[in-house]
NUMITI-884736 format. One record per residue (C-alpha): residue in three letters; x, y negated, z negated. Coordinates in steps of 0.25 Angstrom, whole numbers, padded with zeros to 4 digits, always signed. Example, Ala and Ser with C-alpha at 12.3 -4.5 7.8 and 13.67 -1.06 7.14 Angstrom:
NUMITI-884736
ALA+0049+0018-0031/SER+0055+0004-0029/
end
This chain:
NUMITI-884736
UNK-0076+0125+0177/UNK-0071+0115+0167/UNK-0057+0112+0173/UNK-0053+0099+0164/UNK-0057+0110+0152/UNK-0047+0119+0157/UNK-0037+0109+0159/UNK-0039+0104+0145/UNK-0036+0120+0141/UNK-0024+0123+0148/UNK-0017+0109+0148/UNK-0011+0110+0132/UNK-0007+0123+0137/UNK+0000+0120+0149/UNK+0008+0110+0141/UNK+0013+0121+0132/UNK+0018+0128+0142/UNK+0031+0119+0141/UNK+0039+0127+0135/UNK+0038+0141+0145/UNK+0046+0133+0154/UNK+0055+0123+0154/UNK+0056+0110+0162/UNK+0064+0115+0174/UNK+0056+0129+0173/UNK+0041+0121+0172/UNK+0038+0120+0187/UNK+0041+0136+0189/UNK+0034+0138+0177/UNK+0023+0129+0182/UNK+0022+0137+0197/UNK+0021+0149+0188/UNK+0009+0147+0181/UNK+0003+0142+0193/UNK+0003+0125+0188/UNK+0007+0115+0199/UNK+0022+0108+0197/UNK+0023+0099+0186/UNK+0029+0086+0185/UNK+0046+0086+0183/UNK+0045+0077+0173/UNK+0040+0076+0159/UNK+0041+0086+0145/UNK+0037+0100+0149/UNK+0021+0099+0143/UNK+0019+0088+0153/UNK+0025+0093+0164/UNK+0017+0105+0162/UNK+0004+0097+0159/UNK+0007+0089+0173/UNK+0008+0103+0181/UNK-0004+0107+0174/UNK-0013+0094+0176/UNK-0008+0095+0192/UNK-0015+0109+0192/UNK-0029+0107+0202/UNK-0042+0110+0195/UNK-0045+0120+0205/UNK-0032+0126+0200/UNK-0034+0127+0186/UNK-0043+0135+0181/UNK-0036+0146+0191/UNK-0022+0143+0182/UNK-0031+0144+0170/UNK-0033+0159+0174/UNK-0020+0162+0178/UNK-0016+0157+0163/UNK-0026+0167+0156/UNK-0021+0177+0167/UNK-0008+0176+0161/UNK-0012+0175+0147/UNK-0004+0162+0145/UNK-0017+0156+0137/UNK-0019+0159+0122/UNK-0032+0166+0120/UNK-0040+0154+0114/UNK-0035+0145+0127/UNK-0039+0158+0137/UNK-0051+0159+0133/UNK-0054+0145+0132/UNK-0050+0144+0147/UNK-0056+0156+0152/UNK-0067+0149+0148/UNK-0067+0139+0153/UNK-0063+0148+0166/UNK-0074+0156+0165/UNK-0085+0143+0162/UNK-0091+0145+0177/UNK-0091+0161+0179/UNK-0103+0168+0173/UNK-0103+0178+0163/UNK-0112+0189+0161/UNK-0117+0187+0147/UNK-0117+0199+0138/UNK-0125+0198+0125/UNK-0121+0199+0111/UNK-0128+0210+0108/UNK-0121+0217+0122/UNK-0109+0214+0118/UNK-0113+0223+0104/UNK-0118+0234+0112/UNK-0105+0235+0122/UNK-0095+0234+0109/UNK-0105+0247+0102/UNK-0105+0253+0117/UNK-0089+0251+0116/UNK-0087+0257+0103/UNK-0086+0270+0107/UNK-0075+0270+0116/UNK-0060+0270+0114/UNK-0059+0255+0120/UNK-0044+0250+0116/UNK-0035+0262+0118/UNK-0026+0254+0124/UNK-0025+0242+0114/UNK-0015+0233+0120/UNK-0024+0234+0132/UNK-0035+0230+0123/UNK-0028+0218+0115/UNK-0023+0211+0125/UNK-0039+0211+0131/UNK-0043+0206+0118/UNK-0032+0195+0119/UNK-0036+0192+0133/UNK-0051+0190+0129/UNK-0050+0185+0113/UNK-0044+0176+0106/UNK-0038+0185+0096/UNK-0027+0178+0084/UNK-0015+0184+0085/UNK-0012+0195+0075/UNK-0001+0188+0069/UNK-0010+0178+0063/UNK-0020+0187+0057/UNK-0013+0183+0043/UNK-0017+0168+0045/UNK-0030+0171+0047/UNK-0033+0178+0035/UNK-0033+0191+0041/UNK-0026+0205+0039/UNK-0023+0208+0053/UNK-0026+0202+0069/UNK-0039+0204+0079/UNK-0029+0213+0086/UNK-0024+0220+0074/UNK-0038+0223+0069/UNK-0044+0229+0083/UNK-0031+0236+0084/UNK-0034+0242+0071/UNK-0047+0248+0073/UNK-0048+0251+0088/UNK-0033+0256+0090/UNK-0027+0261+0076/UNK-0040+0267+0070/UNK-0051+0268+0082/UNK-0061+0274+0073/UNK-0063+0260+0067/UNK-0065+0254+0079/UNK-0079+0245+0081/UNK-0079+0238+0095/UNK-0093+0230+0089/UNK-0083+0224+0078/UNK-0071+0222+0088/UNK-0081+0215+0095/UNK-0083+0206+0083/UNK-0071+0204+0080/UNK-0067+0197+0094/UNK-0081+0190+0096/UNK-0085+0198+0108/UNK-0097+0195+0103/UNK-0096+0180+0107/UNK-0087+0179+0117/UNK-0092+0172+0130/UNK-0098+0181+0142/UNK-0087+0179+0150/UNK-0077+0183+0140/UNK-0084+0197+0135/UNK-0086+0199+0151/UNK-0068+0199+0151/UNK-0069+0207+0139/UNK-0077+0217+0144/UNK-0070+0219+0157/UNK-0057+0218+0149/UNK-0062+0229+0141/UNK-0066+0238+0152/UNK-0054+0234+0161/UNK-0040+0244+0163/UNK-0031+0233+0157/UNK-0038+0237+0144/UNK-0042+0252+0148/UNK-0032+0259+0154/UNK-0042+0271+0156/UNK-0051+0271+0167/UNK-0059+0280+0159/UNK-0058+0271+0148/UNK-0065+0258+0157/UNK-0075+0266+0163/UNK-0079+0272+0148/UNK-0079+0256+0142/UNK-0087+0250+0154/UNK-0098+0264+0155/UNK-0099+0258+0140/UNK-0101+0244+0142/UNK-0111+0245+0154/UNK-0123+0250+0148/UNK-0124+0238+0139/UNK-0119+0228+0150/UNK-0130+0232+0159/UNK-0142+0227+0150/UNK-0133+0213+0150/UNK-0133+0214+0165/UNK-0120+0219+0166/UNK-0111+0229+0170/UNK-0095+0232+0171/UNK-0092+0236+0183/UNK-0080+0242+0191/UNK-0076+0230+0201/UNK-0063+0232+0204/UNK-0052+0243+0203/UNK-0035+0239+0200/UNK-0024+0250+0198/UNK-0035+0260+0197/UNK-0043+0255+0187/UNK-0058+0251+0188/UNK-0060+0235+0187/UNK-0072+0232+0178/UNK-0079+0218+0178/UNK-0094+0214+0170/UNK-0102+0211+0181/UNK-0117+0206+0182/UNK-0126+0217+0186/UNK-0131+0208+0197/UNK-0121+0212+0205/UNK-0119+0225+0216/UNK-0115+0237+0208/UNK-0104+0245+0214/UNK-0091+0241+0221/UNK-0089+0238+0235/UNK-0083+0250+0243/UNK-0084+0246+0258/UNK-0089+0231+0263/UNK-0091+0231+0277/UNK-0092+0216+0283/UNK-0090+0208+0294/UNK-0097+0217+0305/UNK-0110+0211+0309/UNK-0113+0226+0316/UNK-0115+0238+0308/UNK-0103+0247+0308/UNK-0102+0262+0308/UNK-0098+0268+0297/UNK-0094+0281+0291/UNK-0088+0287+0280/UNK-0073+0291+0281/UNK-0073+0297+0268/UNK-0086+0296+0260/UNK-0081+0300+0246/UNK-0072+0286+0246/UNK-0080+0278+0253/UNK-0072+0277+0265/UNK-0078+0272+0276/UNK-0075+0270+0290/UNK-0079+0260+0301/UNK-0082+0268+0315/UNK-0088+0258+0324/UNK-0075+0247+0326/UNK-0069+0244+0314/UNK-0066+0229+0317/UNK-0082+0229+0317/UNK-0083+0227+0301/UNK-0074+0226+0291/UNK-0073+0233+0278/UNK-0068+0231+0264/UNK-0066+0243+0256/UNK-0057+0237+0245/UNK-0060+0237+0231/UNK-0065+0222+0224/UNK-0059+0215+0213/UNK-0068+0208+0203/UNK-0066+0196+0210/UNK-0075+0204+0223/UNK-0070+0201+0235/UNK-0063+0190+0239/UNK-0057+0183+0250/UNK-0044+0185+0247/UNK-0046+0199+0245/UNK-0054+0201+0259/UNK-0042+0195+0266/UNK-0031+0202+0259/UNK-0040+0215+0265/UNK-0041+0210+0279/UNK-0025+0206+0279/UNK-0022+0220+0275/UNK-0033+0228+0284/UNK-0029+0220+0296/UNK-0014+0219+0293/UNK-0014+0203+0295/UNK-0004+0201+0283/UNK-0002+0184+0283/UNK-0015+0179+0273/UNK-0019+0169+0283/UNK-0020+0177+0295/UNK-0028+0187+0288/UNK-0036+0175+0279/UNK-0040+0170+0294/UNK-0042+0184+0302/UNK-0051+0188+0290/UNK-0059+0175+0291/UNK-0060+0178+0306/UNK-0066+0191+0306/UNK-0076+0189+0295/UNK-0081+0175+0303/UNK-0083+0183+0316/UNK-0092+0195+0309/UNK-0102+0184+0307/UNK-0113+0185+0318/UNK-0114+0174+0328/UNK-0128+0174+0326/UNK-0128+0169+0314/UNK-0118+0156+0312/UNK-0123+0154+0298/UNK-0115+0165+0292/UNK-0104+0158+0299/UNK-0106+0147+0294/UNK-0108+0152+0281/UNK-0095+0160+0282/UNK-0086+0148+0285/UNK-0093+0137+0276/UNK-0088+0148+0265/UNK-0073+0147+0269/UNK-0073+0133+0272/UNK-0082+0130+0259/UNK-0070+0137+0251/UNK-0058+0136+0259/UNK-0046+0140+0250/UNK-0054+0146+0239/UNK-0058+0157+0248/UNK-0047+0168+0245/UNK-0051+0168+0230/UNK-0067+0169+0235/UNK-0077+0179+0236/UNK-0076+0185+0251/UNK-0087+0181+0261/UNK-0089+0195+0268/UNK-0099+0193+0281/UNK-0109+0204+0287/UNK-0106+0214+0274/UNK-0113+0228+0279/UNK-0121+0230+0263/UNK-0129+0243+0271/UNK-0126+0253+0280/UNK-0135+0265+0284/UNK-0130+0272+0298/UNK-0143+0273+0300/UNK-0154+0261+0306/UNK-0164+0255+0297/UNK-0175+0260+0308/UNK-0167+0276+0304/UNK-0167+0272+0290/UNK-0181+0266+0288/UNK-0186+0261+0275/UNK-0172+0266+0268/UNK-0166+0257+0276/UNK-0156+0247+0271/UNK-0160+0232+0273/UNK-0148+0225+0272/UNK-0137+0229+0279/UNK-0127+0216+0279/UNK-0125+0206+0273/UNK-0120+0192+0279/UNK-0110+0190+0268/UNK-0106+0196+0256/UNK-0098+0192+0243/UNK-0090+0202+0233/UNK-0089+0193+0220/UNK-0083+0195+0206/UNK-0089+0207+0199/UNK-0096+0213+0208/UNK-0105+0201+0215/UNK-0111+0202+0227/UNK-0115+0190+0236/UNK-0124+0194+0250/UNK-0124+0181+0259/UNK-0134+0180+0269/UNK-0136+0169+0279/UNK-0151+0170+0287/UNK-0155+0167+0297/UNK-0169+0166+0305/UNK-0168+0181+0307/UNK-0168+0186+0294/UNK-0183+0179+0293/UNK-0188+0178+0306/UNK-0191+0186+0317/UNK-0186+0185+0332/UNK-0196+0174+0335/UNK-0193+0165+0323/UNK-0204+0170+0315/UNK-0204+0172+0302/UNK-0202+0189+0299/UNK-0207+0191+0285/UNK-0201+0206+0288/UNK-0186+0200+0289/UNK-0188+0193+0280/UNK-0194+0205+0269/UNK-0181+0211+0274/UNK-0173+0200+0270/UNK-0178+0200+0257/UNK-0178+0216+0254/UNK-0164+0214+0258/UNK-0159+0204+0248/UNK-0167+0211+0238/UNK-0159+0225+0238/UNK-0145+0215+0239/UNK-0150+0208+0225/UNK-0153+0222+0222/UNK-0140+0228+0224/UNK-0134+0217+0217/UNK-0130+0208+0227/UNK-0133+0192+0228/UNK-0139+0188+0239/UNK-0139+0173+0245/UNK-0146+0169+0258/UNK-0142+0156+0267/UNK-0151+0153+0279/UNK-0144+0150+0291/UNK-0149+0137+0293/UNK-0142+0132+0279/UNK-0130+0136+0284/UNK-0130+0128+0297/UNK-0133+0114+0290/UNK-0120+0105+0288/UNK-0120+0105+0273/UNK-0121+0120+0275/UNK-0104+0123+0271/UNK-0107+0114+0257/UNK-0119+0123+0254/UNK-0112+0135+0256/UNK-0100+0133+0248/UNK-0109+0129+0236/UNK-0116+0142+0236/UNK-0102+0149+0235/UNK-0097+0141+0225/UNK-0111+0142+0216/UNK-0111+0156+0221/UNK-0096+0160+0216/UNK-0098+0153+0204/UNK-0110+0162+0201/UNK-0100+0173+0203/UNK-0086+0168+0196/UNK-0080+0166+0208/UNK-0068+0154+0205/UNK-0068+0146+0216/UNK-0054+0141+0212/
end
């Protein structure tokens, strides 16, 4: 991320600022909006200017988000700085022509019932001239005025193909139509369930041929959550993970209609998450927040440390690799790791009650996985470290039938939508090991639009 450009965008701002506070109210006002203390001397811009140059660069392009969040920028500087925010996260492109089909696919539904719903989207997503000025600029009436006119006052006029060349859907970057979309389709703007699941039934058929979908991936005060996801990724939503249990637990159904299930063998075998994800999957802080309230353990630490506890001692002491993976991941991150996708150990993917010798050729091949990582929009990361016996046999001869295995395995992950990434146990064992492993994470969450900020 450019962070001298993003300086260079919010500094004249920030020195504007000068007068929502005054000199005495300026170091509150500061703490407020999240800027370090500035200086007790000087006129109030450069005050606010020193507070704002004290900011970290690590710090910045977070504060820049907490700005748009609040809708302190105008629209021309938002977007400019969403940007800029947006330069390393990658964007599923949807062509012209797409965008054309999903306007006509659109044009049949009752989309801005709600129009102060809808207009305060299109301000968050356009830069769109205030009404006021439509006179200056030759003009009978405003953007807004207009789209009020033929999609609220008289419907039958409305045409969402020429609302769409009217706000230069048409051009807008891939990143920017993605918010759109989901803004569209989300309950800020739709305050009908029915209405959402009508909208996205629309889009989906023409965002599946650009190797897309919106999918359900997360659920807030009873309304479905929808994000543009790659097709890539595993369809469905996580119901039940069961980790940390390097034996296979016995399970049965408590009620089957909700998809309640029970642990019988001892519970303190396995754990398991049953709590629906965000779009930001599942993260660390999310996992611990879990264990503090399942275990009761409310001080953060102790639950940070009891948590970290539990999931290093599942790992199997035959294999000090994933170990070794495991902590060169927390010590590779250190305070960033609350924010991070969690690292899960010995994730249970299959379970059959019955043995691959009962189930025979039907049998499942891959029954658990050494790590496994929720990330934002459905992602699915399956790490796997090998070692001599996933190729060899006994003896330490080459098994080319572990090794088929091994292969068919991977195969119905990829499949299924997960991505699956291999480290041999020698690698992790060398000394420059830790370096490696962290520059997998960082190229790996980059792939994924995971901020490590």
């Amino acid at each position: 991320m450019d962070i001298p450009s993003l300086r260079g965008l919010l500094r004249p701002f920030i020195g504007n600022l000068k007068d929502s506070c005054t000199n005495n109210s300026m170091p509150e006002f500061c703490m407020q909006l999240g800027l370090p203390l500035p200086e007790e001397f000087g006129d109030k811009r450069s005050r606010l200017h020193s507070a704002f140059d004290a900011l970290s660069d690590d710090a910045v392009p977070s504060f820049a988000l907490t700005l748009v969040e609040k809708r302190m920028l105008g629209s021309e500087l938002r977007n400019q700085v969403q940007d800029l925010l947006w330069s390393d996260i990658p964007a599923i492109e949807v062509s012209k022509r797409s965008r054309r089909e999903l306007a006509r696919a659109l044009q049949h539904l009752e989309l801005f019932r709600h129009w102060e719903h809808f207009s305060t989207l299109l301000r968050d997503v356009f830069i769109i001239p205030d009404d006021s000025l439509a006179f200056f600029l030759g003009k009978t009436e405003g953007v807004l005025a207009n789209i009020h006119r033929h999609f609220v006052r008289n419907p039958e006029d409305a045409d969402v193909e020429a609302l769409f060349e009217q706000l230069k859907v048409f051009d807008l970057s891939d990143k920017r139509f993605g918010l759109f979309l989901e803004g569209l389709a989300s309950a800020e703007v739709q305050v009908d369930v029915e209405t959402q699941l009508a909208i996205v039934a629309a889009m989906n058929p023409v965002l599946i041929g650009c190797g897309a979908e919106m999918r359900q991936t997360a659920e807030t005060g009873g309304y479905p959550v929808f994000s543009l996801v790659a097709l890539r990724t595993a369809r469905g939503r996580p119901k039940n993970l069961i980790f940390a249990s390097q034996r296979k637990p016995d399970i049965r159904f408590r009620d089957a209609v909700n998809n309640d299930i029970e642990i019988v063998s001892n519970p303190d075998d396995c754990l398991v998450y049953d709590r629906p994800l965000g779009p930001h999957g599942l993260r660390w802080h999310d996992l611990q927040q879990w264990w503090g309230e399942t275990t009761g353990e409310s001080n953060q630490e102790c639950a940070k440390k009891g948590l970290y506890r539990r999931l290093l001692d599942c790992l199997p002491e035959s294999s000090p690799p994933q170990r070794l993976l495991f902590e060169s991941f927390f010590r590779g991150f250190g305070p960033a790791i609350p924010g991070l996708p969690a690292l899960l150990p010995e994730v249970w993917l299959h379970w059959d009650p019955k043995t691959v010798t009962q189930r025979g050729p039907q049998a499942l091949l891959t029954h658990r996985m050494d790590f496994l990582m929720l990330l934002p929009a459905g992602g699915r990361v399956v790490l796997e470290v090998d070692g001599v016996q996933h190729y060899a046999d006994t003896s330490g001869r080459a098994d080319p039938h572990r090794y088929a295995r091994l292969a068919a395995g991977d195969r119905e992950l990829k499949l299924a939508g997960y991505e699956v990434y291999r480290f041999a146990g020698v690698e992790l064992q060398r000394r420059e090991a830790p370096v490696e492993v962290k520059a997998f994470f960082e190229a790996l969450f980059k792939r994924h639009g995971v901020s490590l900020r």
